[in-house]
Structure formats: C-alpha cells, structure tokens
C-alpha positions as CSV (number, residue, x, y, z in Angstrom):
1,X,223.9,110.5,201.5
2,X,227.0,108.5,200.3
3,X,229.9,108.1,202.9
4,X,232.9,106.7,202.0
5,X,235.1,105.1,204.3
6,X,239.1,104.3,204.2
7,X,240.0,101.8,206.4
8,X,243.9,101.9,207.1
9,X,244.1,97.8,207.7
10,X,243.0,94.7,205.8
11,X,241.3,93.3,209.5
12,X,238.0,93.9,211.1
13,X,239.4,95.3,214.4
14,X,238.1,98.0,216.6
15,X,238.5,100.9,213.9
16,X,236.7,98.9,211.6
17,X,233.7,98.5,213.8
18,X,233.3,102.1,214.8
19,X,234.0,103.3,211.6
20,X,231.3,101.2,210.2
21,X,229.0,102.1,213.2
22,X,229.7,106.0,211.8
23,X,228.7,105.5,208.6
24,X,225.6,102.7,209.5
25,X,224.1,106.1,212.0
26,X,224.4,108.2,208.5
27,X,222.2,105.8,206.5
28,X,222.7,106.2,202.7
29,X,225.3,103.8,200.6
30,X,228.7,103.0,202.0
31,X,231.4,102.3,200.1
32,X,234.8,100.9,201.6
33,X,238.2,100.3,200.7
34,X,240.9,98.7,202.7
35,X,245.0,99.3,202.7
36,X,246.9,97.9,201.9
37,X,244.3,95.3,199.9
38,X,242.3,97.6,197.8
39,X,245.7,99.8,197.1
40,X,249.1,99.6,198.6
41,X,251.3,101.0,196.0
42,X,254.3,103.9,197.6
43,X,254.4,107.0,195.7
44,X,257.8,107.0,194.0
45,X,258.1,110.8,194.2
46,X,258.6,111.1,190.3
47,X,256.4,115.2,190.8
48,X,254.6,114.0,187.6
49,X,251.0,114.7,189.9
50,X,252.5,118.1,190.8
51,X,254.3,119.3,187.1
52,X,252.4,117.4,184.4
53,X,248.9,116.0,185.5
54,X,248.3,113.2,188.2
55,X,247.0,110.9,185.2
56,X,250.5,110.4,184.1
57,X,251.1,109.0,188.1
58,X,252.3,105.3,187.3
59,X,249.8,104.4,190.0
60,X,246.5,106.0,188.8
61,X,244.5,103.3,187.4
62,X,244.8,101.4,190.6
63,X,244.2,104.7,192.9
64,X,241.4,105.6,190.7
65,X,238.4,103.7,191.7
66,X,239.3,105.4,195.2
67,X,239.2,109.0,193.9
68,X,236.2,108.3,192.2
69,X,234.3,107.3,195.3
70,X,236.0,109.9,197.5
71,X,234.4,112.4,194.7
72,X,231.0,111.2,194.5
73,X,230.9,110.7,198.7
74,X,229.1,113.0,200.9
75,X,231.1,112.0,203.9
76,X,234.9,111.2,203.9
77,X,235.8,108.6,206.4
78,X,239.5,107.8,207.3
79,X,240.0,105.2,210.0
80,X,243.0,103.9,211.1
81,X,244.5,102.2,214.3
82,X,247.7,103.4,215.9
83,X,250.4,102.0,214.9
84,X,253.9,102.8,216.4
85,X,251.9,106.5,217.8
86,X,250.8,106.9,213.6
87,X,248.5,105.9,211.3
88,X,249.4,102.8,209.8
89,X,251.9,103.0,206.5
90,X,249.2,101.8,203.9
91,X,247.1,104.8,205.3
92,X,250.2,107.4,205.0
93,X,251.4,105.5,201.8
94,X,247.8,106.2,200.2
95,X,247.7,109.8,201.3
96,X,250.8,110.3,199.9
97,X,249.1,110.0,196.6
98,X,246.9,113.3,196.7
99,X,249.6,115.6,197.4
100,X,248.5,117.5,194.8
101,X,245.5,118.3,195.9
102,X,246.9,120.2,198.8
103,X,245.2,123.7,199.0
104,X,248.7,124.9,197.7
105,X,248.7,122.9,194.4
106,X,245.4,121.7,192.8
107,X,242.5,121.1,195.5
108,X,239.6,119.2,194.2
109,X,236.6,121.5,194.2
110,X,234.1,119.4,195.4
111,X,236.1,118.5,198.6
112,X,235.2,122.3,200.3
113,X,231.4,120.7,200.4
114,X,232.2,117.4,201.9
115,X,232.3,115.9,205.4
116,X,235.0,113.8,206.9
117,X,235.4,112.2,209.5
118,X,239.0,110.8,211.4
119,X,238.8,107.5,213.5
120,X,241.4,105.9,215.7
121,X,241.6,103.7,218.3
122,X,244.7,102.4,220.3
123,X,245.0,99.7,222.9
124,X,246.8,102.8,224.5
125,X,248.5,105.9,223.6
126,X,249.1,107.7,220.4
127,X,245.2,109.0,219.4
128,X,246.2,112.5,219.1
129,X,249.2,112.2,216.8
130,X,247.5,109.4,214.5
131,X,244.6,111.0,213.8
132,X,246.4,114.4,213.0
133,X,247.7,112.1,210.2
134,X,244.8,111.9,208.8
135,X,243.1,115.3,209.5
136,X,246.1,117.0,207.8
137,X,245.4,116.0,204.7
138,X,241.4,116.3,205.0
139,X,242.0,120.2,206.0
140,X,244.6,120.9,203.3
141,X,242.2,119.3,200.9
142,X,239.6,121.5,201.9
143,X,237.3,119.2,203.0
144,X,234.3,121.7,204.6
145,X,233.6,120.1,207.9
146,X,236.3,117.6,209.8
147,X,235.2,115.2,212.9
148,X,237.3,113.4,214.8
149,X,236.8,110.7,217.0
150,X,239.6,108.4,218.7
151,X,239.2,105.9,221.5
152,X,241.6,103.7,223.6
153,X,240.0,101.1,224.2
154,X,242.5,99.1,226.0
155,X,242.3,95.7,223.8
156,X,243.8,94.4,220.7
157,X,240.6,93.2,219.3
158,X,236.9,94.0,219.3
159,X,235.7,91.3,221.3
160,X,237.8,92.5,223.9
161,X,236.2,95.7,224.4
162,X,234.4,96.0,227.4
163,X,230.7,96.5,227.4
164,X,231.3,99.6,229.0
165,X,233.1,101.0,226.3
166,X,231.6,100.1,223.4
167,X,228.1,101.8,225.1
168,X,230.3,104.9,225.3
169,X,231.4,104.3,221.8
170,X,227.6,103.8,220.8
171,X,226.9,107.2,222.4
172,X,229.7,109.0,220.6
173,X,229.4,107.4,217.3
174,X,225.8,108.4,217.0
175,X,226.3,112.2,218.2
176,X,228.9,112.2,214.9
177,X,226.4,110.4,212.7
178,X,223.8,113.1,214.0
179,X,225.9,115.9,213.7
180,X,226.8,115.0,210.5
181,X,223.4,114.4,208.8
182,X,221.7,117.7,210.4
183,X,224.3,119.8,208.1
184,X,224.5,117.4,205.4
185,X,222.1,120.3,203.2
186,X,224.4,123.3,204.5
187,X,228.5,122.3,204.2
188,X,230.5,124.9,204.1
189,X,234.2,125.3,205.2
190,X,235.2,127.2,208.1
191,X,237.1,130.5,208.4
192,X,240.4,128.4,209.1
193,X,239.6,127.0,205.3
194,X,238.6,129.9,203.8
195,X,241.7,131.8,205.4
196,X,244.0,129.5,204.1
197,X,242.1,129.4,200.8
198,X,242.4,133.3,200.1
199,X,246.2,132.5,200.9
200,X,246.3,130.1,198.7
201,X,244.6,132.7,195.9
202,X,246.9,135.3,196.4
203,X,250.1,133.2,195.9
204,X,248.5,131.1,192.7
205,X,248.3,134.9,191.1
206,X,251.9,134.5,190.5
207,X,252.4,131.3,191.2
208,X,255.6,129.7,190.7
209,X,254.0,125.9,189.3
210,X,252.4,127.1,185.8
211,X,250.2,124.1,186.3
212,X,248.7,125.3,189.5
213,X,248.2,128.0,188.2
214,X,246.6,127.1,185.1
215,X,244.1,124.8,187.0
216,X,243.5,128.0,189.3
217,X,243.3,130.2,186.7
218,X,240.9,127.8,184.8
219,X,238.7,127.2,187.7
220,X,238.6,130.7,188.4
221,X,239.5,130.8,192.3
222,X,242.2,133.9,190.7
223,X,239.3,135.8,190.2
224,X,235.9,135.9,192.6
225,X,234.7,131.8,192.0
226,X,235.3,129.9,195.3
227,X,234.5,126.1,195.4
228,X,232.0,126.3,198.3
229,X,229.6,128.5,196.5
C-alpha cells in the first residue's frame, strides 16, 4: 500500500509522531509533505481551477508534486495540530487549492477508492472542530472511507507526553492501521457519498459551470459510470 501523509506544520510535534505511527502500522511506502515547507502558497481566488482548468492555477507547478502523490496514494493522511480551535493556516491555505474537486465541481475519480485518515492533537480543546477541517474536504472529495483520530494530550511537545498516553495512542493508532489494511482490497464509499454523489449527477445534467459539466459528461457520471466501480 502507499499512504500519503500531509502534515499541517514544518515541526516533529505530537501530530507528527502519531501520524507517522499510522502510516508505519500500514507498512507500504510513505510519502510526506509538510506546510507550509513543501507548499505554502494562498489561493488568490482568481476561479481559473473552477472556469478554465486548474492547470492555469498560478500555483500548480508547486502544488503538483502533492496531487500527484495524493493520486497514486492508497491512504490519504491529513494531520494537523489545533491551532486557535482550527487546523493550522498552511493546512486550510493548501486545502483551499482543491476546491475544484469538491463533489459539486470536478471530483477526482480515483479519490471514491481511497482511504483517509484525519489526525489532531491539542494540548487541550478544539479536536472536534479541527479535524472537521480536514474531513470536510476528504468527504466532499469523495474519498471512500474517512478515519478520524484526535488526542489531547495535554503537552506542547512529544516528549511531554506521558507514558500513559502515548500506550493509549499505541493502542488506537494500530486499531486505524488495522482497520485500514483489512479493507484496503474492498474501498468503496458509503451511502452518505454515494447520496451526495447522485445529487451531485442530477444537478451536473444541467449544470450551470459548462466545465463541470463537460468533465462529468466526459467521465460519464451523467450517464450510469460511477468512480467506485
């Protein structure tokens, strides 16, 4: 298997550690990236992803060798700490970037077959809403199977952890990685996906962006093709 993983900091912290554990437990290669280092460019809103083609994005050469491994992964990790009760702004900033593969534009067929996985940790509140930064955009991608794993673990470093929570960490981290690798030969998306999917089919019959509709039209998901199949 290949797992990919996003780290939403530059430092080897807490959320690096777990997220490494993760994607250690599913064995395979591992290739990571971290924001703001690997990319930390701010979409400038210019809709040329959304109208023309996300090619013309000013920022797509430096995004690309991101996509590229987010395609060819089997599992999608996004980790980020909480900052200020969100995921950190080079996380949001490079998330940004894939609007257009929102189920209501141009979704990237290969995502409805993929895993993800959402980690967070905290030195105390704010799991919840940080991680539902992430998962947002791993759902609406269409991203087959979603995990999501946050911890508080009441330290601003991971030598500060206490023994007792990293064991409980160890436990949880290899329950994902197990999960993971005993449907890594059967991924398929969930009702909630495929619900929002058929929505999405509907609307691209007439849809009001000709090149969403072109790219639907072309992959066939106007007709009877779905990506999971």
């Amino acid at each position: 298997m290949k797992t990919v993983i996003i780290h939403g900091q530059s430092h080897k912290g807490s959320t690096y550690h777990i997220a490494h554990q993760v994607a250690e437990k599913i064995g395979g290669e591992i290739a990571e990236f971290f924001l703001p280092r690997d990319f930390g460019e701010f979409c400038v809103g210019c809709n040329t992803c959304f109208n023309v083609s996300e090619i013309k994005c000013p920022h797509y050469d430096k995004l690309k060798p991101l996509t590229d491994a987010m395609d060819t992964a089997d599992v999608i990790i996004l980790a980020s700490p909480v900052y200020v009760y969100h995921a950190t702004g080079a996380m949001k900033a490079f998330l940004d970037h894939y609007g257009y593969r929102w189920m209501v534009h141009s979704p990237e067929g290969s995502m409805f077959k993929k895993q993800g996985v959402c980690i967070c940790t905290a030195a105390g509140a704010g799991l919840k809403s940080t991680i539902k930064d992430m998962a947002d955009s791993l759902f609406f991608w269409g991203v087959a199977k979603i995990y999501r794993y946050g911890n508080g673990v009441a330290a601003v470093n991971w030598d500060g952890v206490s023994d007792k929570k990293k064991n409980a960490i160890d436990k949880k981290t290899t329950a994902i990685a197990n999960k993971i690798k005993s449907r890594s030969n059967n991924v398929k998306p969930g009702f909630k996906t495929k619900a929002f999917f058929f929505m999405m089919h509907l609307m691209q019959k007439n849809g009001f962006n000709p090149r969403d509709v072109e790219y639907w039209n072309n992959k066939g998901w106007t007709g009877s093709a779905r990506p999971w199949n």
